[in-house]
Every structure is written in structure tokens, then in C-alpha cells.
C-alpha positions as CSV (number, residue, x, y, z in Angstrom):
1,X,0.0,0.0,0.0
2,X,1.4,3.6,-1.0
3,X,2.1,5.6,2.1
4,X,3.7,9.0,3.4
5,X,5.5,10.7,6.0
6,X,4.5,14.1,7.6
7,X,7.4,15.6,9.5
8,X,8.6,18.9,10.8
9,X,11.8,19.1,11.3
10,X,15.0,21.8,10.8
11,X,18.1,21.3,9.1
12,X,20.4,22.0,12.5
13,X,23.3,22.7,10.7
14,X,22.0,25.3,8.4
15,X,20.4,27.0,11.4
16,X,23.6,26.6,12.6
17,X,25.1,28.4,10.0
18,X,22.6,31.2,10.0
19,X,23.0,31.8,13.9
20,X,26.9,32.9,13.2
21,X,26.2,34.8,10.3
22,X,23.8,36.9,12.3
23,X,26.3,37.1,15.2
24,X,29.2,38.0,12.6
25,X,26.6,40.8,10.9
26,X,25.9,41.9,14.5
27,X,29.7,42.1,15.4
28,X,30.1,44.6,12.1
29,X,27.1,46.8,11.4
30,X,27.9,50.3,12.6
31,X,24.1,50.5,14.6
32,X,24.7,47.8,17.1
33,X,28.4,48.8,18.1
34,X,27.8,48.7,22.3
35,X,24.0,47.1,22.3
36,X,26.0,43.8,23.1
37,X,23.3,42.2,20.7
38,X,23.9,38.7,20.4
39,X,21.7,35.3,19.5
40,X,22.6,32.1,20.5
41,X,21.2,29.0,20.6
42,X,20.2,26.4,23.5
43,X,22.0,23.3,24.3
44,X,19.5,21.3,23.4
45,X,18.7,23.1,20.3
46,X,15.1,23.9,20.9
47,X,15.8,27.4,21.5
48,X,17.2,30.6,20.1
49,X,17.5,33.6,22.4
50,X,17.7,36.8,21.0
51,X,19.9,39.3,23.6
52,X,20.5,42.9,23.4
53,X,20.0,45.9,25.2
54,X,17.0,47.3,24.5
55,X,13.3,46.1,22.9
56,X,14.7,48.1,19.5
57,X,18.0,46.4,19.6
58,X,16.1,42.6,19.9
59,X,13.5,43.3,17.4
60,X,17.0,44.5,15.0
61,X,18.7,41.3,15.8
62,X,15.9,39.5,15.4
63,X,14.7,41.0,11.9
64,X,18.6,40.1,10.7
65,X,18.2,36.8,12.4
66,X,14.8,36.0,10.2
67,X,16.8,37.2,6.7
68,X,19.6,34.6,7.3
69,X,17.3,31.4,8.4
70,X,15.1,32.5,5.4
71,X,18.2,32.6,3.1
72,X,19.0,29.4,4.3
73,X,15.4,27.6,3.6
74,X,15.0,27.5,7.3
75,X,11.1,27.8,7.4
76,X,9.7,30.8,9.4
77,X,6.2,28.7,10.2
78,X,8.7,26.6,12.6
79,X,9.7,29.0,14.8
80,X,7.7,30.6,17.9
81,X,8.2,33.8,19.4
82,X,7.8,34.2,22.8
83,X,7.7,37.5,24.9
84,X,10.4,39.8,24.9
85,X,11.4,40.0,28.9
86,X,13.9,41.9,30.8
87,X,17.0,40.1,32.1
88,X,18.6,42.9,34.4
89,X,18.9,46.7,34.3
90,X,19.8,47.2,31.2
91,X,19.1,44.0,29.1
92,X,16.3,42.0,27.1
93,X,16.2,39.0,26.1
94,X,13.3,37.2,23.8
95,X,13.0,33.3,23.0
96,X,12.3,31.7,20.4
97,X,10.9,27.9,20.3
98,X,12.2,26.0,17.1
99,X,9.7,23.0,16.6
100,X,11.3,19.6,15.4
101,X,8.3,17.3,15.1
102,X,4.5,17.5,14.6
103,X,2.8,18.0,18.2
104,X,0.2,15.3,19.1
105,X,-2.5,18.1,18.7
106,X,-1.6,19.3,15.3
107,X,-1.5,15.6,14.1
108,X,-4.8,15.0,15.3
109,X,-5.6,17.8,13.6
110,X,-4.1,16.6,10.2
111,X,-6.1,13.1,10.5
112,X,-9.2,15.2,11.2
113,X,-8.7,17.1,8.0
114,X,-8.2,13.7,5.9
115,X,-11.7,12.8,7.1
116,X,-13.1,15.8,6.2
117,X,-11.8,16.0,2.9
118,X,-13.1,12.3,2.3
119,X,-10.3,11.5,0.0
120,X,-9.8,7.8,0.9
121,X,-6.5,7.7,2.8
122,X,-5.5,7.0,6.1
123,X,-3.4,9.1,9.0
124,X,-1.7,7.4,11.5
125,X,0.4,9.4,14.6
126,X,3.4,7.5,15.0
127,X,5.6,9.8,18.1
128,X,6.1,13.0,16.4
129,X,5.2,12.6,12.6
130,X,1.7,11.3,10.7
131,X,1.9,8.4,8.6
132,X,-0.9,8.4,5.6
133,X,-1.9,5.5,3.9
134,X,-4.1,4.9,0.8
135,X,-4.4,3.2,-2.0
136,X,-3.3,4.6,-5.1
137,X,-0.9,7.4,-5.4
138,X,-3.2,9.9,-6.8
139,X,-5.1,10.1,-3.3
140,X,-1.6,10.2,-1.7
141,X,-1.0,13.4,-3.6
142,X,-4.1,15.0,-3.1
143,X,-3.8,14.6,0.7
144,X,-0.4,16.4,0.2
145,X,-2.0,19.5,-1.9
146,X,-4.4,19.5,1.1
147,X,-1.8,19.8,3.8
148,X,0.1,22.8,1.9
149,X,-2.8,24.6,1.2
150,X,-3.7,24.6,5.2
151,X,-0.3,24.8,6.3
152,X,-0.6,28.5,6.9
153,X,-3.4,28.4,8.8
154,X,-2.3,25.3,11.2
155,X,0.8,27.4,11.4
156,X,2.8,24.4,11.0
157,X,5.9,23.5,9.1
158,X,5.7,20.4,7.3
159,X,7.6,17.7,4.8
160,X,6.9,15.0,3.0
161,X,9.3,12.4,3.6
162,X,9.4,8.6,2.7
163,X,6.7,8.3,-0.5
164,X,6.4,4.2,-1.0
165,X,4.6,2.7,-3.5
């Protein structure tokens, strides 16, 4: 039986990559001499933080941060921005969530819209990606149009990994 894979994952080393080229353009430009503006990214790679030393300052970083993860093909619809918060006198700080994998709420979202759509394939949620199953192809690659024409409005990042026949 035909079948797909749903994942959402980044390519860690390009946003690797992108993280020093920011730093590097934020070491050089002439407007952030002093702001100590700096990203860096979390251990565990689930998190960028954006540091400088004002709200202005982050949201600079952070617009040069977007333009090299977008030059990269890093997807923007996989990143999360949380609350810009203050860190001590004079700093901020913002996070940003990178998802890897499909959360167990968007999935179940995903099967429901295969339902709805009453093309005659399957979703499974195997840990952190969707398996669909059907059988022809043609179904297969309808149920992938679907997904990337609602992929904006789940605000999730997806590929389509592993086509079988």
C-alpha cells in the first residue's frame, strides 16, 4: 500500500550556519556597536535567544536573524516567538521555540482534515510525525495539496518524507 510521512523538522546545521552569520553581521554593522546584541542558541537546540540591550535592539537582531534562516530555507512557520522579557537593568532578552516534530495536537488535527476531505486515505500518529496511507498514489498526492494549502493556517511546518509505492 502507498504511504507518506508528515514531519517537521529543521536542518540543524543550516540554522547553525545562519545563527553565526547573524552574530558576525551583528559584530560589524555600525548600529549595534555597544547594544552587546547577540543570538545564541540552546544546548539542546530547541531554542534561540535573542539578547541585546534594549526592545529596539532585539527586534534588529531579530529581523537580521529572520533574513539569514530564510536565506537558508529555514522555514519561518517553525519558529515561535515568545515574549520579549527583561533580564537585568539594562538588558532584554526574547525566546524563540524551534519545533522539530509535529505535536500530538496538530496531528490530530491533520487526521481530522483527511476525514473531512473524504479522499480515501489513512493518517496514523506514529511519536512525532503522521503516517498516511491509501491506495493509489493519486489520493496520496491529493492529501499532500491538502496539507500545503492549510499549512498556513495550522501554522505548522511540514515535509513530505518517505513516499512508497
Amino acid at each position: 500500500m502507498p504511504s507518506f510521512d508528515v514531519v517537521s523538522k529543521i536542518d540543524l546545521a543550516e540554522l547553525d550556519n545562519a545563527v553565526n552569520q547573524t552574530k558576525k553581521e551583528l559584530s560589524t554593522r555600525y548600529d549595534f556597536q555597544g547594544t552587546q546584541a547577540d543570538v545564541v542558541i540552546a544546548p539542546d537546540q530547541t531554542v534561540l535567544t535573542v539578547k541585546a540591550h534594549s526592545e529596539e535592539r532585539v527586534q534588529a537582531a531579530k529581523e537580521v536573524l529572520l533574513a539569514k534562516l530564510a536565506k537558508r530555507n529555514i522555514s519561518l512557520r517553525a519558529l515561535e516567538f515568545l515574549d520579549i522579557e527583561k533580564t537585568g537593568l539594562h538588558n532584554v532578552k526574547q525566546n524563540i521555540k524551534l519545533q522539530q516534530g509535529i505535536p500530538v495536537e496538530k496531528a490530530k488535527e491533520l487526521t481530522k482534515l483527511l476525514k473531512e476531505s473524504k479522499l480515501k486515505v489513512q493518517g496514523s500518529i506514529q511519536a512525532d510525525q503522521l503516517r498516511v496511507t491509501g491506495k493509489n498514489k493519486d489520493d496520496l498526492q491529493a492529501a499532500i495539496a491538502l496539507f500545503r494549502k492549510e499549512q498556513d493556517r495550522l501554522k505548522l511546518d511540514m515535509q513530505f518524507t518517505n513516499f512508497r509505492d
